[in-house]
C-alpha positions as CSV (number, residue, x, y, z in Angstrom):
1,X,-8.9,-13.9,-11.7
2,X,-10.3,-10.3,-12.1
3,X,-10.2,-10.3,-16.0
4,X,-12.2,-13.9,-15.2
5,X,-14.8,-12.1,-13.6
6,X,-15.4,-9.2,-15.6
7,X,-15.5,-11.6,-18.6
8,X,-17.8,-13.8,-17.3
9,X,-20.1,-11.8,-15.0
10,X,-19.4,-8.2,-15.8
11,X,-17.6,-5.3,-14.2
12,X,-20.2,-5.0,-11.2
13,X,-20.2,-8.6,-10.3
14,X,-20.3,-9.2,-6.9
15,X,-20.5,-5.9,-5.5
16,X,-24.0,-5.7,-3.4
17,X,-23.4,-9.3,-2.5
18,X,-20.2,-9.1,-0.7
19,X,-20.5,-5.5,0.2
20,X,-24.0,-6.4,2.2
21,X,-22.2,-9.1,4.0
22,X,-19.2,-7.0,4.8
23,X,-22.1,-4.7,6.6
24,X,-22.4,-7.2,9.3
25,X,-18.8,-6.2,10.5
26,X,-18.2,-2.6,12.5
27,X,-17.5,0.2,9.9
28,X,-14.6,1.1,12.2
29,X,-13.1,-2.2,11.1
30,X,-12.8,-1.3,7.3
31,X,-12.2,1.9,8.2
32,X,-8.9,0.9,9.6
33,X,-8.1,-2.2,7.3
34,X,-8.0,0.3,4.2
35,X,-5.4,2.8,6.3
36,X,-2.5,0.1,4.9
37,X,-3.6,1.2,1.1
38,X,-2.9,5.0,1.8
39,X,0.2,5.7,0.1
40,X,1.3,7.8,3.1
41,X,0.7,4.8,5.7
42,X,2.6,2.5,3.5
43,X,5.6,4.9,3.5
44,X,5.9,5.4,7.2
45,X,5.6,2.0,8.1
46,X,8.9,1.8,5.7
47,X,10.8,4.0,8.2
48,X,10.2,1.1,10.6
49,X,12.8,-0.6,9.1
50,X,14.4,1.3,6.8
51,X,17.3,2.5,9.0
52,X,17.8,-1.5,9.9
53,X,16.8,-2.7,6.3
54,X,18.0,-0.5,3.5
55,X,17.4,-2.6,0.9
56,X,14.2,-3.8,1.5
57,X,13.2,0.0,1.2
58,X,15.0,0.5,-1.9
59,X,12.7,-2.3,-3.6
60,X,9.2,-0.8,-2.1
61,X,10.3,3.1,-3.4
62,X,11.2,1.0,-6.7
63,X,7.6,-1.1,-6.6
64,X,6.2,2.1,-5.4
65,X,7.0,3.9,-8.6
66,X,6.2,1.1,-11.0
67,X,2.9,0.9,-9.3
68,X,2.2,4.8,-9.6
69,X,2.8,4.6,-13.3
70,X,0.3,1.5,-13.5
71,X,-2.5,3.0,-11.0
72,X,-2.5,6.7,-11.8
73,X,-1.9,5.9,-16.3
74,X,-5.4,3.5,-15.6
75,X,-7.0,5.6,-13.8
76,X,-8.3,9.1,-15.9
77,X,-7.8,6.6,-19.3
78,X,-10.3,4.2,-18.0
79,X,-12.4,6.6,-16.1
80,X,-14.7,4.1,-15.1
81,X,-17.2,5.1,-12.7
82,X,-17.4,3.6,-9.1
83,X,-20.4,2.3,-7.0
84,X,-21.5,6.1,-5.5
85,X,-22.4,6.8,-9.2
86,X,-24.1,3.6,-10.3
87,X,-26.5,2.8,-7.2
88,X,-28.5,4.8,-5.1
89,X,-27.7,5.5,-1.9
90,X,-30.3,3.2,-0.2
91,X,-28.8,0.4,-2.4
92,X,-25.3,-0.1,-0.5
93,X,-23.6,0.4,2.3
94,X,-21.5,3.4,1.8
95,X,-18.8,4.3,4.4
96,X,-16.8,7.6,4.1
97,X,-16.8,9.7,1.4
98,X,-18.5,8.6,-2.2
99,X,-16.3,9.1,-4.8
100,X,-17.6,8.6,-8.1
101,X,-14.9,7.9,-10.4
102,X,-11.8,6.4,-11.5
103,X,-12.9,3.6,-10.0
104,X,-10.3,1.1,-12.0
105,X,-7.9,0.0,-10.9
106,X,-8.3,0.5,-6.9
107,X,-5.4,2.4,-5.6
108,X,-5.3,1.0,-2.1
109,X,-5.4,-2.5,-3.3
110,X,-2.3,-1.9,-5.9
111,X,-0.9,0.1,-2.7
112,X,-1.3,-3.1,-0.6
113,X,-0.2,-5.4,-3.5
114,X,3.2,-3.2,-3.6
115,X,3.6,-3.1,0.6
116,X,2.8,-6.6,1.4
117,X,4.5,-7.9,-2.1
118,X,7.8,-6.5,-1.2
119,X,7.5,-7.9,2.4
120,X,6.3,-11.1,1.3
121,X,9.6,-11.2,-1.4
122,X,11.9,-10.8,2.1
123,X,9.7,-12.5,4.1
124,X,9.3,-15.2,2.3
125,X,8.7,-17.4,5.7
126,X,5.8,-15.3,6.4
127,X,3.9,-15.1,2.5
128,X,1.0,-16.3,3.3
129,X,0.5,-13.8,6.1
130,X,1.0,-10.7,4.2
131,X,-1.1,-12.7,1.4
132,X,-4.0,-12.5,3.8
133,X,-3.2,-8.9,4.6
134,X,-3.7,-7.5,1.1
135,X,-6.5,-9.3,0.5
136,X,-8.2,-7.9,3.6
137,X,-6.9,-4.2,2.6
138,X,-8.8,-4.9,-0.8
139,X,-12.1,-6.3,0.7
140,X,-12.0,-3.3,2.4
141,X,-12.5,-1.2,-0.3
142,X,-15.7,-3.2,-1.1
143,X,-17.1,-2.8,2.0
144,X,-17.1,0.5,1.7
145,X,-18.8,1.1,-1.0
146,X,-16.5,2.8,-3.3
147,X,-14.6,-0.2,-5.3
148,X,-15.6,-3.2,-7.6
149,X,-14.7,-6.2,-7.2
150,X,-12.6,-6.3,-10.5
151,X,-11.2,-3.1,-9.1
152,X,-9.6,-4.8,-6.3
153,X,-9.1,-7.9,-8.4
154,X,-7.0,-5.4,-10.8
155,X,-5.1,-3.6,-8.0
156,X,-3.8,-6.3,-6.2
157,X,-2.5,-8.2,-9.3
158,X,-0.7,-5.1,-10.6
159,X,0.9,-4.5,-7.4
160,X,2.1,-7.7,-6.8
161,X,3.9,-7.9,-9.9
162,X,5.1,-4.2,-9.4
163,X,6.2,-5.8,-6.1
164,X,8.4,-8.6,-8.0
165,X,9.4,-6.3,-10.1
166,X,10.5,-3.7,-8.1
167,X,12.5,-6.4,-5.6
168,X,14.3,-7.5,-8.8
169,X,15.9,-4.5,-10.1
170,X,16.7,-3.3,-6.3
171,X,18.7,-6.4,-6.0
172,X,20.5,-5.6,-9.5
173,X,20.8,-1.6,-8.9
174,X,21.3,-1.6,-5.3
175,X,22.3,2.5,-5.3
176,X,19.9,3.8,-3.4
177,X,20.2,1.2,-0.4
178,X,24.1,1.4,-0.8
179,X,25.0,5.5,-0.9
180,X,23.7,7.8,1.9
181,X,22.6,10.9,0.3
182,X,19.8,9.2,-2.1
183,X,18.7,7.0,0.7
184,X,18.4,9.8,3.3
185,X,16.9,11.9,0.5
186,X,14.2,9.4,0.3
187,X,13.7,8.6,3.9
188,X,13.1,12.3,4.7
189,X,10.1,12.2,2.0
190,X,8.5,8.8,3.9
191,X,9.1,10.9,6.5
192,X,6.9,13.7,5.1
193,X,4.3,11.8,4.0
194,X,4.6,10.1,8.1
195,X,3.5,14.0,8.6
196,X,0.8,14.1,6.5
197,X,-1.0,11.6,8.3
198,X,-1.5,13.8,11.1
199,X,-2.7,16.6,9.5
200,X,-5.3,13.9,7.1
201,X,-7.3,11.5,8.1
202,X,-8.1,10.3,4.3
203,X,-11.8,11.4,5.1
204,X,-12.5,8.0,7.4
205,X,-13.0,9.3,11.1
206,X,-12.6,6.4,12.9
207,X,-9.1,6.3,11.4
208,X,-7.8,9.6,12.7
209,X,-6.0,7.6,16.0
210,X,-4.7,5.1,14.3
211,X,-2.8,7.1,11.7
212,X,-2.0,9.3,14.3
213,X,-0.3,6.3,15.9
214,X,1.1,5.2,12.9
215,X,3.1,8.4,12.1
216,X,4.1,9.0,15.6
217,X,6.1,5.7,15.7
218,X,7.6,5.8,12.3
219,X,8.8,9.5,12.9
220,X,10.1,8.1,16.5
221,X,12.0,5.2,15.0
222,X,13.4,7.9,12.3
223,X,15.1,9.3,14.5
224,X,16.2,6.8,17.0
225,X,18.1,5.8,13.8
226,X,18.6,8.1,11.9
227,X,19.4,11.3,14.0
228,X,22.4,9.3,16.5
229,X,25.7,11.3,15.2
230,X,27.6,8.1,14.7
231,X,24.5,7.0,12.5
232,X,23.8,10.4,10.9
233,X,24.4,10.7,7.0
234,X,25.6,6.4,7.4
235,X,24.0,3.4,5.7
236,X,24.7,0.2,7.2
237,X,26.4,-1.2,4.8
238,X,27.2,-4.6,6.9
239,X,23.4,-5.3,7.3
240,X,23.0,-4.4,2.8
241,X,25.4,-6.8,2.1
242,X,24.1,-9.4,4.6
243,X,20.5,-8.8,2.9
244,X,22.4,-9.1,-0.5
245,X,23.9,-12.4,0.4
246,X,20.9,-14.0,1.4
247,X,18.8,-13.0,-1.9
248,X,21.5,-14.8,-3.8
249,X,20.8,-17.9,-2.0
């Protein structure tokens, strides 16, 4: 669909349009919708589960690294430069700070391709919710002001199939849901970046609560399961295979 609409209309097609309408909402709206494209929020909303459902975090670190290389190789090759730099400021609606390039692809949106992918490849019951999710996380970078459609368009895709991708070789190299030390090794980095979002509110105000929220109850449910001694240094390795046995089915 994105390469579709660049052909067709250009790389700035349907910015002002749909960034205008987004206007009519609150900016504290967009503000938090794009929080679930920060890296960092993705991460500790892993430690949610990650104690409970080692595998499913073994294919979003997978996703998550596939992603990186897609994202962050566009990125500085592509260089393209993003609303901030094309329009005046009178000419948009511009929330938070105006960054002006590497515009394509749009990290958040490959961010909430990769999150909601993953969930939506375990979740299969609930796809069509975390559908809708990503696609509000990417209309959030529209509205404001610092994405192109195509951008978004871009994103999304790329995490999806880094999503699918990711989910695939976790079910066929299991290793870091099935041996403690590489699985702690990568919860106490989510945990980290859980940190981080206290110390950073990404530069959107009206999201400094809500990430502060955020990392409080990933780092509590850390270590309600993480830090119990009969739990300590342990991967449940009842609940992997479980998970194993129903992705075979």
């Amino acid at each position: 669909m994105g390469a579709v609409l660049y052909l067709v209309c250009g790389y700035h097609a349907g910015f002002l349009r749909l960034n205008a309408a987004a206007a009519l909402a609150p900016d504290w709206l967009w503000q938090w919708l794009t929080l679930f494209g920060d890296e960092r929020v993705a991460f500790a909303l892993a430690l949610l589960f990650s104690w409970r459902r080692p595998r499913l975090f073994w294919a979003l670190v997978l996703a998550a690294l596939i992603a990186a290389l897609y994202a962050r190789g566009l990125k500085p090759l592509v260089d393209a430069a993003r609303p901030p730099a094309v329009f005046g400021a009178d000419a948009f609606n511009l929330i938070g700070p105006g960054h002006t390039r590497h515009s394509f692809p749009s990290g958040h949106s490959v961010t909430a391709g990769v999150f909601f992918g993953v969930l939506a490849v375990h979740a299969r019951a609930w796809g069509w919710v975390w559908l809708g999710c990503a696609l509000l996380v990417g209309a959030s970078r529209v509205a404001l002001g610092v994405h192109w459609p195509v951008d978004v368009a871009f994103g999304l895709a790329g995490g999806g199939l880094a999503a699918l991708l990711g989910s695939w070789l976790a079910a066929r190299w299991p290793g870091g849901a099935t041996r403690p030390l590489p699985h702690l090794l990568l919860v106490g980095v989510a945990a980290l970046l859980a940190v981080s979002l206290l110390l950073d509110n990404g530069g959107y105000a009206a999201a400094t609560w809500p990430l502060r929220l955020i990392a409080v109850a990933a780092l509590c449910s850390a270590m309600i399961g993480y830090l119990p001694v009969w739990r300590r240094g342990e991967v449940n390795h009842e609940e992997v295979n479980h998970e194993g046995a129903k992705d075979a089915k």
